[in-house]
MMTF fields as JSON, N, C-alpha, C and O atoms, coordinates in Angstrom:
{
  "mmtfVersion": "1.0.0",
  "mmtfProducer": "UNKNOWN",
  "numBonds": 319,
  "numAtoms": 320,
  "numGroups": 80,
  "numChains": 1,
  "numModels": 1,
  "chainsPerModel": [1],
  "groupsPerChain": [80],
  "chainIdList": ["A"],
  "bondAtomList": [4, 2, 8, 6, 12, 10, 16, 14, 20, 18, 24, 22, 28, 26, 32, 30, 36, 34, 40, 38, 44, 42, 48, 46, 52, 50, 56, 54, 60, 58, 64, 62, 68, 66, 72, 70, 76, 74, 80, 78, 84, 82, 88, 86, 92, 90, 96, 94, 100, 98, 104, 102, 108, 106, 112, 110, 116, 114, 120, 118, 124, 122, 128, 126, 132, 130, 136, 134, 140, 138, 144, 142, 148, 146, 152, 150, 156, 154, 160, 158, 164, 162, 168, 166, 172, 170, 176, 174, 180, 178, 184, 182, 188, 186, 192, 190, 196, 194, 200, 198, 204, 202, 208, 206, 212, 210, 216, 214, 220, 218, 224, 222, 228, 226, 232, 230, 236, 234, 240, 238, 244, 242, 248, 246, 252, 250, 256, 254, 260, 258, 264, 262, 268, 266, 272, 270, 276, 274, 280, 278, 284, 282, 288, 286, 292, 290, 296, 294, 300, 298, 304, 302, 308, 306, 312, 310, 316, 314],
  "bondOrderList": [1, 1, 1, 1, 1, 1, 1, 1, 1, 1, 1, 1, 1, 1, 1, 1, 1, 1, 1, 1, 1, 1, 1, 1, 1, 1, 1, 1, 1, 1, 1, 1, 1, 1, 1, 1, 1, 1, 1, 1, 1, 1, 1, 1, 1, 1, 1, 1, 1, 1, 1, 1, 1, 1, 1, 1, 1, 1, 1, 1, 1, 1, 1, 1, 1, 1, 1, 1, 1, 1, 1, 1, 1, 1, 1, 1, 1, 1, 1],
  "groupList": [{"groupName": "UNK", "atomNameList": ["N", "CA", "C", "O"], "elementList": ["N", "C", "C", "O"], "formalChargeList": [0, 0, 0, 0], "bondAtomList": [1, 0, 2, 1, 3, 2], "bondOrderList": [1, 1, 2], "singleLetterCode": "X", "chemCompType": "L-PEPTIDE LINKING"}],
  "groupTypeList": [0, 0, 0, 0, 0, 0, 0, 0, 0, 0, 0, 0, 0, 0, 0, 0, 0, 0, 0, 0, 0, 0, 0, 0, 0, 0, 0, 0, 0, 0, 0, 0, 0, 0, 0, 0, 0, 0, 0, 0, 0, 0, 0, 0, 0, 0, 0, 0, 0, 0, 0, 0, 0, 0, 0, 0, 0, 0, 0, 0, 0, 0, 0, 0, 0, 0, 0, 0, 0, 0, 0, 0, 0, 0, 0, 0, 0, 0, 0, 0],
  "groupIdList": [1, 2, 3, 4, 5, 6, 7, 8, 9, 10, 11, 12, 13, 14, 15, 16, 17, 18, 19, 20, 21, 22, 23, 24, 25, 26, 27, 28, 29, 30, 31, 32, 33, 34, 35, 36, 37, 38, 39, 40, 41, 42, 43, 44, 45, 46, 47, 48, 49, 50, 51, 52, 53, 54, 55, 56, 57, 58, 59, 60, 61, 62, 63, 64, 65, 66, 67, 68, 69, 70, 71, 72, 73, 74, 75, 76, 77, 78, 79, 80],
  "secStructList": [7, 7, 7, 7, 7, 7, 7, 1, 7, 7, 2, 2, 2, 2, 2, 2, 2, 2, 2, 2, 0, 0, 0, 0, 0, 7, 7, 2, 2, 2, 2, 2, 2, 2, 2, 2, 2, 2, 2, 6, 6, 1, 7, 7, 7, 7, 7, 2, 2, 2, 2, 2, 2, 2, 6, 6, 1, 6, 6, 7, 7, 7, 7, 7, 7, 7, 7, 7, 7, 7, 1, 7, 7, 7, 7, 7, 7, 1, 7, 7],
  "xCoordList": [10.864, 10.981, 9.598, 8.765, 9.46, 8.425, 8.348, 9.408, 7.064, 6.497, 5.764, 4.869, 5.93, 4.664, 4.64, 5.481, 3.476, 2.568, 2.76, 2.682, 3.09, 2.852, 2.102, 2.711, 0.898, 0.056, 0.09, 0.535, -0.294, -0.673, 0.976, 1.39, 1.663, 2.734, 3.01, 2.668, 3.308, 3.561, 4.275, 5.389, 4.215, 4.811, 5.58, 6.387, 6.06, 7.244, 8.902, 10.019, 8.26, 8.421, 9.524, 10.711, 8.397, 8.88, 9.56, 10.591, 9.095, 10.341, 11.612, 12.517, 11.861, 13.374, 13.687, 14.788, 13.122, 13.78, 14.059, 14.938, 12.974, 13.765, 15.256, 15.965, 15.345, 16.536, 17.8, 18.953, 17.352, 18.375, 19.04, 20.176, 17.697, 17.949, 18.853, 19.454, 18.933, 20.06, 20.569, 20.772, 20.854, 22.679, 23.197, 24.413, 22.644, 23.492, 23.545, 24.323, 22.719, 22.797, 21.984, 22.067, 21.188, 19.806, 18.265, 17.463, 18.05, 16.598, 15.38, 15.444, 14.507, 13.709, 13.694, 13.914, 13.395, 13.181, 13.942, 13.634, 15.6, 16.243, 16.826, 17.408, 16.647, 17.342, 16.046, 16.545, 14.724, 14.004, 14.441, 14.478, 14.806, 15.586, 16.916, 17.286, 17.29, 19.061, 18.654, 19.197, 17.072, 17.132, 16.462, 17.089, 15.376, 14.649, 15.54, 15.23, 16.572, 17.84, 19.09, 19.762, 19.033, 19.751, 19.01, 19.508, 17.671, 16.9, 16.873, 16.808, 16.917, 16.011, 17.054, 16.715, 18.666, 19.502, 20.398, 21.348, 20.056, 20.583, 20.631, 19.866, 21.383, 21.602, 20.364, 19.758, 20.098, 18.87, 19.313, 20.464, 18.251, 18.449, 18.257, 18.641, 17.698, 18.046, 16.823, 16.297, 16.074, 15.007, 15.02, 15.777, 13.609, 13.285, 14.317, 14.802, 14.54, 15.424, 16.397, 16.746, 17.364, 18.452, 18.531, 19.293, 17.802, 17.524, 17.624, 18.463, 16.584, 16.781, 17.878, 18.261, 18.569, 20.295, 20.872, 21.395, 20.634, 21.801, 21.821, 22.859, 20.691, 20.266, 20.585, 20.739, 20.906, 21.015, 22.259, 22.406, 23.101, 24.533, 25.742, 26.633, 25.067, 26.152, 26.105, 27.084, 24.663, 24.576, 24.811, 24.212, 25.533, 26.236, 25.337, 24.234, 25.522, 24.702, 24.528, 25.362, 23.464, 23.158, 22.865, 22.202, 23.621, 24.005, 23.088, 23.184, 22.184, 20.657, 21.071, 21.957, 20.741, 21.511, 19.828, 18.823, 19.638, 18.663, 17.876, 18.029, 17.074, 16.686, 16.557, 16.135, 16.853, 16.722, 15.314, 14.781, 14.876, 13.156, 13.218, 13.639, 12.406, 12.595, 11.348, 11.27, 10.459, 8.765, 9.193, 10.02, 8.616, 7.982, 7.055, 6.26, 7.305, 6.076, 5.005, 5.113, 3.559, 2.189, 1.863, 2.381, 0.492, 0.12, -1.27, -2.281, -1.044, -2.254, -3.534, -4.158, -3.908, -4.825, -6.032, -7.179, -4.982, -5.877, -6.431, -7.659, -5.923, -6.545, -7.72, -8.41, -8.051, -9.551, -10.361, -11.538],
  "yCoordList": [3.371, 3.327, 3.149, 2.329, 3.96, 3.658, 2.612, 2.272, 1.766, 0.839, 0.968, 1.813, 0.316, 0.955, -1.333, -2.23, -1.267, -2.248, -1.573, -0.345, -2.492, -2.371, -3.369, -4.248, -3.091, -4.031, -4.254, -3.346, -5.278, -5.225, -5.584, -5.496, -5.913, -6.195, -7.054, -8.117, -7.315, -8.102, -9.518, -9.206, -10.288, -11.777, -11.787, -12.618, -11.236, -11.414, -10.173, -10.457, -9.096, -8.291, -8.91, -8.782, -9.647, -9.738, -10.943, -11.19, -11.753, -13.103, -12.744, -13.435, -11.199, -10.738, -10.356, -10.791, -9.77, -8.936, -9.985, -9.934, -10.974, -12.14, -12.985, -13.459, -12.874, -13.509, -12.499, -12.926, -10.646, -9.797, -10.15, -10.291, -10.161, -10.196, -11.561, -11.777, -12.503, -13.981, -13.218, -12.33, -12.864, -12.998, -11.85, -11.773, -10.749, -9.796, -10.604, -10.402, -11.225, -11.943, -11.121, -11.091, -10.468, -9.775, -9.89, -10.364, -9.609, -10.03, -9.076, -7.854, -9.571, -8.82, -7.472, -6.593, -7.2, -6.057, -4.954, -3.834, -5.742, -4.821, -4.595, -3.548, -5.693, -5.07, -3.928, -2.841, -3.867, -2.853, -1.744, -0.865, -1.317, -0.254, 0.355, 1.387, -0.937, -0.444, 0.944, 1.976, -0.191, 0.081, 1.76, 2.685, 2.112, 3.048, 4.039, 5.194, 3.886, 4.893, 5.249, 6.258, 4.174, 4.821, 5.758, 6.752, 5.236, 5.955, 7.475, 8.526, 7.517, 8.84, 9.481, 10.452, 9.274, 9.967, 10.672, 11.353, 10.48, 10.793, 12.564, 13.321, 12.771, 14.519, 14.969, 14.136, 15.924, 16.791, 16.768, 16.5, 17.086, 16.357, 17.536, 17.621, 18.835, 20.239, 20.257, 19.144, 21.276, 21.961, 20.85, 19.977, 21.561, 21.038, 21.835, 21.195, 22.867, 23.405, 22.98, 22.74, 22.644, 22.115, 20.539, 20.409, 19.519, 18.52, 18.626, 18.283, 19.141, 19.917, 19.571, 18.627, 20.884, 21.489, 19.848, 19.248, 19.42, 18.267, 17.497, 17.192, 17.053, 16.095, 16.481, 15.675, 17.84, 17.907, 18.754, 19.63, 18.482, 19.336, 18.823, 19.259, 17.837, 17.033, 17.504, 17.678, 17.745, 18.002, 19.706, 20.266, 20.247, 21.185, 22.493, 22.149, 23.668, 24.96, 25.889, 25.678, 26.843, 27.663, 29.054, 29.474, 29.471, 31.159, 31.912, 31.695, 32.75, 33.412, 34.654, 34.84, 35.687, 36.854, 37.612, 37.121, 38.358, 39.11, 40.286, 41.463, 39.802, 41.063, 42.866, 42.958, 43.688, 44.882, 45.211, 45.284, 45.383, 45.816, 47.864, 48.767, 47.876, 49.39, 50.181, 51.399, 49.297, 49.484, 49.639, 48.873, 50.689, 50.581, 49.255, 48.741, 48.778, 48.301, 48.492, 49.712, 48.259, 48.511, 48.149, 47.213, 49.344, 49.204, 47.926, 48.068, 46.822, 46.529, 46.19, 45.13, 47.734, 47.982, 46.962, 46.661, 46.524, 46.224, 47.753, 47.835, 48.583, 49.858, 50.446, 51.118, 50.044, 50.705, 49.789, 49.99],
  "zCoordList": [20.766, 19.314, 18.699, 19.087, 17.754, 16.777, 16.002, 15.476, 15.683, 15.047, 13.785, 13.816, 12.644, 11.973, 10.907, 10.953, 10.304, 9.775, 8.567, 8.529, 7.211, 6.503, 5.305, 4.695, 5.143, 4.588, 3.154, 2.452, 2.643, 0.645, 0.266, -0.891, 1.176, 0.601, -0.56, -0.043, -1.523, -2.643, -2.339, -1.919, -2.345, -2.029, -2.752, -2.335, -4.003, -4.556, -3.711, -3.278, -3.849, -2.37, -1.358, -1.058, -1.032, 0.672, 0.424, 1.05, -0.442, -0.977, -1.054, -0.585, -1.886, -2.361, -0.843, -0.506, 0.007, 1.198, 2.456, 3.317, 2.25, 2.885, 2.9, 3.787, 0.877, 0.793, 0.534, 0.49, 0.31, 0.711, 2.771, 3.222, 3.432, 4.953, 5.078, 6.13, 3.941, 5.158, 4.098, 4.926, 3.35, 2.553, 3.207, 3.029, 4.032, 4.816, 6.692, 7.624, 6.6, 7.934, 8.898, 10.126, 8.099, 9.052, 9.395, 8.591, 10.15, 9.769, 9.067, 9.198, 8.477, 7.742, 8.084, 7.251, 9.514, 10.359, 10.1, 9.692, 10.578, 10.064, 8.697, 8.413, 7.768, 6.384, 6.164, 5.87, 6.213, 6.405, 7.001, 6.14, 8.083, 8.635, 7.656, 7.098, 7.864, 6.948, 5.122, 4.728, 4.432, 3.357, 3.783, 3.267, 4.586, 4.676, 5.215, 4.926, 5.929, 6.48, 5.219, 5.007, 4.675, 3.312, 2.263, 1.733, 2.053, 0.57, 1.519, 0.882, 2.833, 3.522, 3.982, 4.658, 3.856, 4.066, 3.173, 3.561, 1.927, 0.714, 0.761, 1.358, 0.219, 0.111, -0.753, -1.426, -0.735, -1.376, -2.91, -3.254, -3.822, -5.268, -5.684, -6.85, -5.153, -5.954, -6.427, -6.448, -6.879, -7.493, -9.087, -9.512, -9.624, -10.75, -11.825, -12.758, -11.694, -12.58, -12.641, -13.797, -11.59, -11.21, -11.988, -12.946, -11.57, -12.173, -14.034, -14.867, -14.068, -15.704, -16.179, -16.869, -15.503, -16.22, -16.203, -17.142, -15.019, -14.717, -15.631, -16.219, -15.907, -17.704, -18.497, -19.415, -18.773, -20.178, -20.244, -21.097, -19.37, -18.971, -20.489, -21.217, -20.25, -21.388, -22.713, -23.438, -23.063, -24.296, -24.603, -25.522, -23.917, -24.073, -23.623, -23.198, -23.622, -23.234, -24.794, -25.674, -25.021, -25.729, -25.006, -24.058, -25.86, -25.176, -25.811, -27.019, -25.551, -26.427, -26.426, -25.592, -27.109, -27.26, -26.488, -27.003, -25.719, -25.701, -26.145, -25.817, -26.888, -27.406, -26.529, -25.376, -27.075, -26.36, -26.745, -27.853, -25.587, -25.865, -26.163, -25.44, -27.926, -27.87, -27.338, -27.178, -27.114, -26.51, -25.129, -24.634, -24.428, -23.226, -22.83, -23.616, -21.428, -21.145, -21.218, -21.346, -21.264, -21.937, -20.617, -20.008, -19.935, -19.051, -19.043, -19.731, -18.194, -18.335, -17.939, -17.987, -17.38, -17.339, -16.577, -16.907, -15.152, -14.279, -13.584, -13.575, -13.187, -12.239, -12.538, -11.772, -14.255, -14.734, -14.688, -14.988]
}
């Protein structure tokens, strides 16, 4: 099994994860494990677009009518 050190920890921090570890009856070590296997197993959260829509799903959708373009595209005139 892998090991890893984590330094600069905050004393207020490691105060809370001490007293999360006795009220589950674990030790630091592992309420560490438990918490880093939950945040890192979570289902995928979808693209930025996706996210987007999801926020603002509630506040309903707008339907845009598209303009019909009567112009040709305009060449531009990278090849010269």
């Amino acid at each position: 099994m892998a090991s890893i050190t984590i330094r600069n920890l905050d004393e207020q921090l490691k105060a809370q994860l001490r007293m999360e570890a006795a009220r589950h009856g674990h030790s630091m070590e592992e309420e560490v494990r438990i918490i880093l296997r939950a945040a890192l197993n979570q289902p995928p959260k979808g693209g930025l677009g996706s996210r987007i829509r999801g926020r603002f799903a509630e506040a309903g959708g707008v339907e845009l009518e598209m303009p019909s373009r009567s112009d040709k595209a305009r060449d531009p005139g990278f090849g010269t």
